[in-house]
Every structure is written in C-alpha cells, then in structure tokens.
C-alpha positions as CSV (number, residue, x, y, z in Angstrom):
1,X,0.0,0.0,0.0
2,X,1.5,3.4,-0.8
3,X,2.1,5.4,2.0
4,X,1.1,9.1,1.2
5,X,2.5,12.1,3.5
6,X,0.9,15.1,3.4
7,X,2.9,18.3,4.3
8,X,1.8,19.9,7.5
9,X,-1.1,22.0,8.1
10,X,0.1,25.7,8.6
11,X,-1.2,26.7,11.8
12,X,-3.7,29.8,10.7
13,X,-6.3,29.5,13.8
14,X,-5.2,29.9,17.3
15,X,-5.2,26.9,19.3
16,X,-7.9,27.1,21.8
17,X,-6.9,27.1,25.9
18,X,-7.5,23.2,26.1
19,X,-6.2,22.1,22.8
20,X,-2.8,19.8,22.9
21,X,0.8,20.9,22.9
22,X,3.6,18.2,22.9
23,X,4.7,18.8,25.9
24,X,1.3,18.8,27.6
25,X,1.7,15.0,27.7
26,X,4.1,14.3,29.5
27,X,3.7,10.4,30.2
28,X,4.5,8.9,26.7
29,X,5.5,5.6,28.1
30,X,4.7,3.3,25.4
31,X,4.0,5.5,22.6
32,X,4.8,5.0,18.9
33,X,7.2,7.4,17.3
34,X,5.4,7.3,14.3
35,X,1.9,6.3,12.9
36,X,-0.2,5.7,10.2
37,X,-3.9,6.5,9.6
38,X,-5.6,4.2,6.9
39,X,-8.0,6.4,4.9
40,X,-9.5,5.3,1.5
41,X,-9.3,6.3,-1.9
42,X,-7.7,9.9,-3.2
43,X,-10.7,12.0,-3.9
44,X,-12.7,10.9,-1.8
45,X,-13.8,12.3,1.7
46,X,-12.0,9.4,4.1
47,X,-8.3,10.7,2.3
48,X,-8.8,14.3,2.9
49,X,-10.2,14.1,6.5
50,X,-7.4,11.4,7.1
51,X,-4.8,13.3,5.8
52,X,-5.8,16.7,8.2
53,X,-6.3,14.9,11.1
54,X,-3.3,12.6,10.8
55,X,-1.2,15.5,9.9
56,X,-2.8,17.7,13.2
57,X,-1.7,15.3,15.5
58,X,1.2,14.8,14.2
59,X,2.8,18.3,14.3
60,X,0.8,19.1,17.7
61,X,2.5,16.1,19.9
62,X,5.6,16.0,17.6
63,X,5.4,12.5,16.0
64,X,5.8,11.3,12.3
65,X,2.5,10.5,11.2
66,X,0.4,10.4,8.1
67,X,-2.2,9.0,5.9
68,X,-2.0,5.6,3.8
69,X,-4.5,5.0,0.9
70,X,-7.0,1.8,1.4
71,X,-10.0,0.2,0.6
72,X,-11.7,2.2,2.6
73,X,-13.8,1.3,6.0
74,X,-13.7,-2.6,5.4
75,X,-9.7,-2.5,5.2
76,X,-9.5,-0.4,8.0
77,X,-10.9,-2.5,10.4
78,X,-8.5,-5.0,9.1
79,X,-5.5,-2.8,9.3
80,X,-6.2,-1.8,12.8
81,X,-7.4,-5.0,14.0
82,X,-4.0,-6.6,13.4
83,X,-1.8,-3.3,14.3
84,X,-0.4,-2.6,10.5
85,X,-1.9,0.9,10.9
86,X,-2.4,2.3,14.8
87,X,-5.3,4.5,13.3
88,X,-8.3,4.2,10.8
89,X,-11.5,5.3,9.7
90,X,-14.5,3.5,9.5
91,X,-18.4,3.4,9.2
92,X,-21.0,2.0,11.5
93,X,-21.9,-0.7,9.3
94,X,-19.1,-2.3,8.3
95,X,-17.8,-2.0,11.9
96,X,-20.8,-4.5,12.8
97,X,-19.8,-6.6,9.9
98,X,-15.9,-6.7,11.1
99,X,-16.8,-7.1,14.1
100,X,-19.1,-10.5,13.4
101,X,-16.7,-12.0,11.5
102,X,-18.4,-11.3,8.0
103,X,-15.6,-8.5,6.4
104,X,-14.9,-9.7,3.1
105,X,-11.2,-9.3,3.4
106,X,-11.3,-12.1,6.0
107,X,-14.0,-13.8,6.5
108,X,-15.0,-15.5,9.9
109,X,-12.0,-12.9,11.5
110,X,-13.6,-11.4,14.1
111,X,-12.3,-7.5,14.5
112,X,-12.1,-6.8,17.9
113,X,-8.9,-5.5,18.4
114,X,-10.0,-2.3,16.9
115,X,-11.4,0.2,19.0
116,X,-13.6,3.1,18.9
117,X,-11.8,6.3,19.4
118,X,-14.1,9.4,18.1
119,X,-17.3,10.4,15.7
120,X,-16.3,12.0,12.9
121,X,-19.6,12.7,10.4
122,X,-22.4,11.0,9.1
123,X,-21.9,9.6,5.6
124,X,-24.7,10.3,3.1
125,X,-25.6,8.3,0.3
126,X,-26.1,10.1,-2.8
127,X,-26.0,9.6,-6.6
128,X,-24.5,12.0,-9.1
129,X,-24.6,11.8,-12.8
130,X,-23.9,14.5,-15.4
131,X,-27.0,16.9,-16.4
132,X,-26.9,15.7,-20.5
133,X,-27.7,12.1,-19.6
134,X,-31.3,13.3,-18.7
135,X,-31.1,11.3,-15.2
136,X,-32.6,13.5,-12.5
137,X,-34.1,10.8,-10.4
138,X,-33.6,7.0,-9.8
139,X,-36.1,5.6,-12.0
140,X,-34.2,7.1,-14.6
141,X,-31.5,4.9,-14.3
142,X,-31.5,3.1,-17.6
143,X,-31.6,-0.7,-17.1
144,X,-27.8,-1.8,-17.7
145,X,-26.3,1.3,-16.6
146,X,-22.5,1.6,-15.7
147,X,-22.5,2.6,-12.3
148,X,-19.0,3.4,-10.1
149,X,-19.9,2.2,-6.5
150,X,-16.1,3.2,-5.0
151,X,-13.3,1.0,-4.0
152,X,-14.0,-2.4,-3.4
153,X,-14.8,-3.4,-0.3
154,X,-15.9,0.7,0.7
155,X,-18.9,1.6,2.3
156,X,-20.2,2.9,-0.8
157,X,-19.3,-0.7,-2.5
158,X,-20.8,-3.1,0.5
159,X,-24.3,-0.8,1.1
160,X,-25.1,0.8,-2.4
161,X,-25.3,-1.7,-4.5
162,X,-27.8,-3.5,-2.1
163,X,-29.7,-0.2,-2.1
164,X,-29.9,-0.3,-5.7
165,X,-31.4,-3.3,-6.2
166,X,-34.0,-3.0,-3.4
167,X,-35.2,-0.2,-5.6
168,X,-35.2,-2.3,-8.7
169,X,-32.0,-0.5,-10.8
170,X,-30.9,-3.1,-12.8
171,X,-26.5,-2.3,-13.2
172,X,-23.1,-2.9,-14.5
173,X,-21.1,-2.8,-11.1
174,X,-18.2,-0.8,-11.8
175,X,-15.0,0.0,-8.7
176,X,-12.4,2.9,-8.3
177,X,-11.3,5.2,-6.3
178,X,-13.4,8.4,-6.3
179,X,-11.3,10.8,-8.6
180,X,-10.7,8.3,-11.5
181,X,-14.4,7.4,-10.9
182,X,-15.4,11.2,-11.5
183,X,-13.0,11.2,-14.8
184,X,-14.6,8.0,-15.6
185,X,-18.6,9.7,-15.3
186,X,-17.4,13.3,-17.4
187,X,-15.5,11.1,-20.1
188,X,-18.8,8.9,-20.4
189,X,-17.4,5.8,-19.6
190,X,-19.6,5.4,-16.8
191,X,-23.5,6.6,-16.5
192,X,-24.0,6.8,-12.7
193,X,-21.7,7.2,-9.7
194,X,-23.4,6.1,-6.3
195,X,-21.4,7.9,-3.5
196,X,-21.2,7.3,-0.1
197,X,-19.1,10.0,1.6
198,X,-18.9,12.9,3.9
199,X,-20.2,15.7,1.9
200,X,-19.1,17.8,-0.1
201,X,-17.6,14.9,-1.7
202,X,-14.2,16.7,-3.9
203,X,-14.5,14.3,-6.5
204,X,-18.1,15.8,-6.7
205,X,-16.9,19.8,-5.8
206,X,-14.3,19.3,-8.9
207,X,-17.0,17.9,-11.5
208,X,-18.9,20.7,-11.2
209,X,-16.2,23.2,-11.7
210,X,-15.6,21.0,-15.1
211,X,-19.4,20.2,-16.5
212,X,-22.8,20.5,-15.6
213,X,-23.7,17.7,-13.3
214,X,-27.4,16.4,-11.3
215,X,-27.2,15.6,-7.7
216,X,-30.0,13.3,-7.6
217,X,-32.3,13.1,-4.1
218,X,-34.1,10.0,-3.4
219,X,-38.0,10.2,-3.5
220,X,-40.3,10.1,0.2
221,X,-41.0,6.4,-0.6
222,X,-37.8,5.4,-1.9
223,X,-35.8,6.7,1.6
224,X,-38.4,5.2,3.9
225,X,-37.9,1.7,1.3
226,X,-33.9,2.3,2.5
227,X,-34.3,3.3,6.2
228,X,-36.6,-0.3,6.4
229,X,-33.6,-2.5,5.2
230,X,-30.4,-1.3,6.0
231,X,-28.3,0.2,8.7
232,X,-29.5,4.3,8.0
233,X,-31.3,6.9,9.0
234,X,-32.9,9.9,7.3
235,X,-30.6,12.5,6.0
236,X,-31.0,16.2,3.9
237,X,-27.8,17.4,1.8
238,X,-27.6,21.0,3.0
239,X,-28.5,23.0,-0.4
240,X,-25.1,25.1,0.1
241,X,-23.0,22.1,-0.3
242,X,-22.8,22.2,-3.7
243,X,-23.3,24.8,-6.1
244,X,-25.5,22.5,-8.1
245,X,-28.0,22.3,-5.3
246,X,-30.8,24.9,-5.1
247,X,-32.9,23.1,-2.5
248,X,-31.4,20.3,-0.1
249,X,-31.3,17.1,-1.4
250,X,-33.3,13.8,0.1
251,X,-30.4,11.0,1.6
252,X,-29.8,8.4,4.2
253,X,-27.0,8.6,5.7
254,X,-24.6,6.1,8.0
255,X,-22.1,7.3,11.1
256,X,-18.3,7.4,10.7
257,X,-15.8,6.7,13.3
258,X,-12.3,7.2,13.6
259,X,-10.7,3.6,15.3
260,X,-7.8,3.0,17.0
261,X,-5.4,-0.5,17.9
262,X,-6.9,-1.5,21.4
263,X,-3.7,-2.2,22.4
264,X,-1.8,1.4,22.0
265,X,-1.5,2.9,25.2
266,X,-4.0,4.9,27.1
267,X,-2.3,7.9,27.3
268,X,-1.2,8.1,23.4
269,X,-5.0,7.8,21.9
270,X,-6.1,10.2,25.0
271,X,-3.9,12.7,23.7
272,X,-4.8,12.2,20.3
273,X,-8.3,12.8,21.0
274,X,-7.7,15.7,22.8
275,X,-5.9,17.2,19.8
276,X,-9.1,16.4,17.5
277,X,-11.8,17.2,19.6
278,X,-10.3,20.6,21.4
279,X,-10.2,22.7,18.3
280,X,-13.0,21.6,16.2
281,X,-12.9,25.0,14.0
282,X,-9.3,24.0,13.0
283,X,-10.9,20.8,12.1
284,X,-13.7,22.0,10.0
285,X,-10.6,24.0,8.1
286,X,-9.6,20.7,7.1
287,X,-13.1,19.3,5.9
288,X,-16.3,20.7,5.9
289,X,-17.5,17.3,7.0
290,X,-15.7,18.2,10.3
291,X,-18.9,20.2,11.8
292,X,-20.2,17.0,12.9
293,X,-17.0,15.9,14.8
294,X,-18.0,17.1,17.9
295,X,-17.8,15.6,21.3
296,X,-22.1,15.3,22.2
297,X,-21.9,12.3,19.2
298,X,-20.0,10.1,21.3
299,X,-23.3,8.5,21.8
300,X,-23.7,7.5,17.8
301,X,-21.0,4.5,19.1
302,X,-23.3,1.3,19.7
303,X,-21.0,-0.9,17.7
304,X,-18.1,-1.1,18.9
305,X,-15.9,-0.9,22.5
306,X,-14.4,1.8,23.1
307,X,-10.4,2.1,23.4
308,X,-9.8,3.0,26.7
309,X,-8.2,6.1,26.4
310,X,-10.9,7.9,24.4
311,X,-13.4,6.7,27.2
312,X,-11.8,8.8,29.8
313,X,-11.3,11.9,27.6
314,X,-15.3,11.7,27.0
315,X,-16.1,10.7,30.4
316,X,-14.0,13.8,31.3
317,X,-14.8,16.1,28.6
318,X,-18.3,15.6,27.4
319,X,-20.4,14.1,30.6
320,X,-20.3,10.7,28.6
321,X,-21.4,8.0,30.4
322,X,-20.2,4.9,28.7
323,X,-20.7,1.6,30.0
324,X,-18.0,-0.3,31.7
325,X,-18.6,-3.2,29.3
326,X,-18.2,-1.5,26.5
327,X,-14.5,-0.3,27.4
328,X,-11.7,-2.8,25.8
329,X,-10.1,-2.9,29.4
330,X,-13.4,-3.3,31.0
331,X,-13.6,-7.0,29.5
C-alpha cells in the first residue's frame, strides 16, 4: 500500500486554551514514534479528512504521522485489527460486519482488536450523474447502466449496490477510487456514480467546476424503502453544499468513526483525542464534513468498545457516560 504524506497544516487558527501541545503529555511511556492512519481512496472524503487529522496530530504532539490510501472502512478495520496501521476510519456498518466476522477481506476474522476512538460525520448516500444524460431521479437509471460504487470493499461498494437493487435499478457494477471514478462519469465511460461519503464529496466539488452535473435526491417512498432495510437513517444534503444544489437534497446517511489499535497505550489515543476534539474549528478548516466531529456524538458509538483512552477523555470532557462493558479494558 502506498504510503502518502501530506505536508503539515500551517497553523492559521489559534489553538484554543484546552487544545494539545507536545509537551502537555508528559507520560509517553509506550508510545509510537510514528503512525499511520488508513484512509481510503484519493478523492474521496476518508483521504482528505485522514490526511488533516493525521497531519494535526502529528505536528501538535511532535510525531511522524500520516495517511496511507486503502479500501476504505472494510480495510481499516482489518489494518487496525491486526496493528499494520495504529489509526483508521470506518463506518458503523461495516464495523458490525468486522466485528461479526463477516468483512470480506477475511471472513470469519472477528475484528475486535480495533477500537472506537471518536465520531467523525455522518456519511450520506447520494447519486450524481452528469445533467446531458437526462437522469434527475432514480427511476431514470436506464436498465444496464454503468454505475461506479467506490473502492471495493468501501462503504459505498458493500451498502449501495444492495440499495440499488432494493429499488429495482438493474446495473453494470463498476470500482475505483473516487477521482478516476469522476473522470470515468465526465469522459462517459460510466453513467452513474453512487457515493457514499462525507459531503461535499471533492471528486463531486471538482466535476462541477468542469461540466454540468445532477445531484439526484431520493423520493419520500424510496428513503423510507432504505431506512426499512439497511443500517441508516434519514438525512437532507444542506442545499449550500454544492453549487448544483438549489434546494437540499433527500439522503440516508450512515455514522463514521475514527478507530484506534486497542492495544496502544492509554495515554497516546487520550492525547490524540484531545488534539481532535479541542479545536474543532481547526478541524472544519480541514473538511467541511468536520462540523459533525463534535464531542455530544459520542453516543452514535453502539457498535463497537471503546479504546480505553478515548473513554476517559469523553467521560472527562463531554459528561459521557459509557458503559463499563463496552470499554476494551473493562472485558
């Protein structure tokens, strides 16, 4: 896997009065002296959040750190389970499906050496496809049409093409990262992409700077048919995410987690956390999809235990009250 390092953030917003200076941690027994954060696909959502985060941390408690390209959620778990990355990114969904054995990288694995360490965003699920195809809502989607579900094995890849076929699009199954899948959709090669990504989406953002493109909501009917099958709940695409929009945009959408190994030490993913969740403007400079990482969703976490360390800084830090049994150490 290619190992991508991303220059530094220059420091343009003042660190607020509880956010994390290197030498505010003073215990770094066990601690790494580097680490990686598995990501996803260039183009996508996972990399650019990954990257900023990765790269915060990095230059606030003075460790080399960065961002590797992957698969995406399922590889994550994977990654983290078995220590290859310290740090990952992953969706509630297939969390459950890591953690009961069922990830298609390795089936009957059980992933519980990965670890809940803080929310991130919600992950919408939207199609785009470009405005001279004449698609503006699902049932438009011509039977055989080439759709780009993301990397294989992604969120996008495991959930939407289920979704699709609950709501009886008929599709050539098409994988990629995110940008080559936007080249793919303005050169014609492919009719549809399905995303599933913290919005706005840049592979999205850059299309409509090149051509005229349809953001394409789901109907009343077709989000309840969603919401009754899979893992979701009802979400609107804010109409000032993309210029495209002019109302906001009917979605389902799916929690995101950031993951840690359970086995790095307590005070290393405390102090991590307290670097991402103490200056959450700083973190919204990264990605827009950052004004959901706040500390009051640590409650969107019913999948997976928490790593210990991350427990104490929302016990301490946002009133959470998380349940002994659902703390790696408690077990």
């Amino acid at each position: 896997m290619k190992l991508t390092r991303i220059a530094a953030l220059a420091a343009t917003t003042a660190l607020t009065a509880t956010a994390v200076f290197a030498d505010a941690h003073a215990d770094r027994e066990g601690w790494p002296e580097s680490f990686t954060v598995g990501t996803a696909s260039q183009g996508g959502t996972f990399f650019v959040y990954g990257s900023g985060w990765a790269n915060l941390v990095a230059e606030e408690l003075g460790l080399s750190g960065g961002a590797e390209v992957t698969g995406g959620p399922m590889q994550n778990m994977a990654l983290v389970h078995t220590g290859e990355a310290q740090f990952g990114m992953t969706t509630m969904g297939p969390a459950a499906e890591s953690l009961a054995g069922t990830n298609p990288i390795a089936p009957g694995l059980q992933m519980t050496n990965a670890c809940a360490m803080f929310p991130m965003y919600q992950t919408p699920f939207s199609v785009t496809a470009l405005s001279s195809t004449g698609i503006t809502q699902i049932s438009d989607i011509p039977a055989g049409a080439r759709i780009g579900f993301g990397p294989a094995g992604s969120t996008s890849d495991t959930y939407f093409p289920r979704m699709m076929e609950a709501l009886g699009v008929e599709f050539e199954r098409r994988n990629g990262g995110w940008a080559d899948l936007g080249t793919q959709l303005q050169d014609g090669v492919l009719d549809v992409i399905a995303f599933a990504a913290g919005v706005p989406v840049p592979a999205v953002s850059q299309l409509e700077v090149q051509t005229d493109v349809n953001i394409i909501e789901f109907t009343e009917e077709e989000q309840a048919q969603i919401m009754a099958a899979f893992p979701v709940s009802a979400y609107n695409i804010a109409a000032d995410t993309y210029t495209t929009l002019e109302a906001p945009a009917r979605s389902v959408a799916m929690w995101n987690f950031a993951i840690a190994n359970c086995d790095l030490p307590e005070s290393f993913v405390y102090a991590v956390v307290d670097t991402v969740m103490s200056d959450n403007e700083r973190m919204v400079g990264i990605h827009a999809a950052a004004r959901e990482t706040l500390a009051e969703h640590w409650d969107k976490n019913g999948v997976m235990m928490w790593h210990p360390g991350a427990a104490r800084w929302f016990e301490e830090n946002a009133g959470a009250d998380i349940p002994d049994d659902m703390i790696h150490s408690a077990m």
